[in-house]
C-alpha positions in Angstrom: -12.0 18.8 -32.5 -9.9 22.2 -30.9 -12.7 21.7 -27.9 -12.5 18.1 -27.8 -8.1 18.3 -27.2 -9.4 21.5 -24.5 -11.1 19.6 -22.8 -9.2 16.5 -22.8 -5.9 18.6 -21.2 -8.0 19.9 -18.6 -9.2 16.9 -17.4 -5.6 15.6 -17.7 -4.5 18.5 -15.4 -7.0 18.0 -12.5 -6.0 14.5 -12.4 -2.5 15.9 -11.9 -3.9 18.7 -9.4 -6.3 16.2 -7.3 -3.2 14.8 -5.2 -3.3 18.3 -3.6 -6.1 17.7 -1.8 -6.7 15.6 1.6 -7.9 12.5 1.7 -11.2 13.6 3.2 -11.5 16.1 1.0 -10.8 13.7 -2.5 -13.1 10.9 -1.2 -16.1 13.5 -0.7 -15.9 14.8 -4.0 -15.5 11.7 -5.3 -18.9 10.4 -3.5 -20.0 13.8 -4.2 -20.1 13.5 -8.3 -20.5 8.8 -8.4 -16.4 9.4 -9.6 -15.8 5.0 -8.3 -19.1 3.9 -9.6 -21.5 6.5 -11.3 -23.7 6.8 -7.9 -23.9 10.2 -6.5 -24.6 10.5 -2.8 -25.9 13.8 -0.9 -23.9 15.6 1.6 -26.6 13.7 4.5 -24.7 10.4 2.9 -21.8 11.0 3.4 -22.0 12.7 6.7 -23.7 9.5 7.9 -20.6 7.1 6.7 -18.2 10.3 8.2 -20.1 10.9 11.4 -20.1 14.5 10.9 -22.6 16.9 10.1 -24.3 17.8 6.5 -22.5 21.2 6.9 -19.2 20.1 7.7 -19.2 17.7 4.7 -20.3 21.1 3.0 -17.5 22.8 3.5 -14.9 20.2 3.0 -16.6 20.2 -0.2 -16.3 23.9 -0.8 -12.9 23.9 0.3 -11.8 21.0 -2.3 -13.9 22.7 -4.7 -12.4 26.1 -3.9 -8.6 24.4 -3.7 -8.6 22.8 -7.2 -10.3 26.1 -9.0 -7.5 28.1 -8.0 -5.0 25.3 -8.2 -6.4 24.7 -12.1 -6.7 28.9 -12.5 -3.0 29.2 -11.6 -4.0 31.8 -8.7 -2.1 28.7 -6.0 1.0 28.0 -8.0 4.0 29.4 -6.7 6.0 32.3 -8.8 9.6 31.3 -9.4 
């Protein structure tokens, strides 16, 4: 149950966190891991539907990635 309440605040807290992000960035994670309809597509997808190249869409995807880690870690919040 303990794990079940865990996981249930973290999910709560990136929901929170995801407005940091671009646009760009949210919408290829989102077509990333099927988040609007359960249907993954690959980084060649997307780059397609972007014009832009499978690396670029690979690095916006690190980059969200990378943002919301340390956003969720607590290494991007500021120290009062």
């Amino acid at each position: 149950m303990g794990e079940a309440v865990e996981n249930l605040c973290e999910q709560e807290r990136l929901n929170r966190e995801i407005h940091r992000l671009t646009n760009r960035e949210k919408w290829v994670l989102e077509m990333r891991f099927g988040l609007p309809d359960g249907r993954r597509k690959t980084q060649r997808d997307i780059a397609k539907i972007l014009g832009i190249s499978r690396s670029y869409v690979s690095r916006i995807e690190k980059h969200a990635i990378t943002k919301l880690g340390k956003t969720l870690s607590g290494e991007d919040i500021p120290q009062k």
